[in-house]
N, C-alpha and C positions, 0 to 999 in steps of 0.2 A: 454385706458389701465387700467387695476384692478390696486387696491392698493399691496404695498408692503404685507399686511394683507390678503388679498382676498388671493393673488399665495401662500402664506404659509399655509393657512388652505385647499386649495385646493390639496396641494402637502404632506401635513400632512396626509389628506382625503387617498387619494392614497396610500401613505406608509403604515397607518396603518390597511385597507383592504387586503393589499398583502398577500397571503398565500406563506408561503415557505415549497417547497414538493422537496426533494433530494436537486439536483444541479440546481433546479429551481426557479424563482422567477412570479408568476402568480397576475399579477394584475386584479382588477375588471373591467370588459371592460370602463362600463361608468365614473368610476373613472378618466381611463387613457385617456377615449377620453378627458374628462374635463379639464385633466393637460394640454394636446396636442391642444386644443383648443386654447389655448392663446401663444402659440408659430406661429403666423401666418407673424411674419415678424422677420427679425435677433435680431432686439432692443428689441423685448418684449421675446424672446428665450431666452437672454442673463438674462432676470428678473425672467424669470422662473427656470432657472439652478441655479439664485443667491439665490431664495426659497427655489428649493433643498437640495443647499452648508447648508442653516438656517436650513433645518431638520434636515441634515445630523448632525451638527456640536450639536444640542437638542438631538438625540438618542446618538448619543456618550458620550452626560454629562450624559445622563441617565442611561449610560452603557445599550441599548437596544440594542443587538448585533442584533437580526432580523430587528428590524427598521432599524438600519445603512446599513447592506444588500441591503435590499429593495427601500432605498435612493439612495443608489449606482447604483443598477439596472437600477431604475427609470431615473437617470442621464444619462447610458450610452446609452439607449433607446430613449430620451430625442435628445441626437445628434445625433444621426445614424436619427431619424424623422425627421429632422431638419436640417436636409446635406446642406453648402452653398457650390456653386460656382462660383466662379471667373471666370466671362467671357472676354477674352480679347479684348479690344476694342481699334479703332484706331483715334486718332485725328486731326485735318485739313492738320496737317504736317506729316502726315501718318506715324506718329509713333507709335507703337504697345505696347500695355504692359497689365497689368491687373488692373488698376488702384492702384496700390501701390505708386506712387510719381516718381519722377523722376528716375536712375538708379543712383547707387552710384557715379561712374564717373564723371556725371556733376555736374559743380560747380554751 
């Protein structure tokens, strides 16, 4: 996994490429394959969105209203690529759930 440094200048990279045209936000292909690249399992997705949050929260001291945008963008794009789910699986005592823990009810 990159450093906390790498995903920040990678997603820095990203944001400040973005062209903003109307209601849109156009990233540069290789930029964003780059960001989306290091999202390849839930725990590094979670490092990368937390790089995001760090631009995010950098444009906003900077008052850079299109970078924050652009961050934002990049975020919501960011999980929609990045879809988890919960497969419900059963175990020896044929109990069904989604692997969440037990159900409230048992003690």
């Amino acid at each position: 996994m990159a450093t906390e440094a790498v995903l920040t200048a990678v997603v820095s990279r990203a944001v400040q490429t973005a062209e903003l045209v109307d209601d849109e936000c156009l990233f540069d292909r290789d930029d964003l394959a780059a960001v989306l690249r290091y999202c390849d399992t839930a725990w590094n997705s979670d490092a990368v969105l937390a790089a995001v949050d760090t631009v995010l929260q950098q444009c906003v001291q900077d008052l850079d209203a299109a970078g924050a945008r652009a961050a934002g963008v990049l975020r919501a794009r960011i999980v929609r690529a990045t879809a988890r789910r919960q497969l419900p699986v059963e175990n020896i005592q044929g109990d069904i759930g989604a692997g969440r823990g037990a159900p409230p009810d048992v003690p």
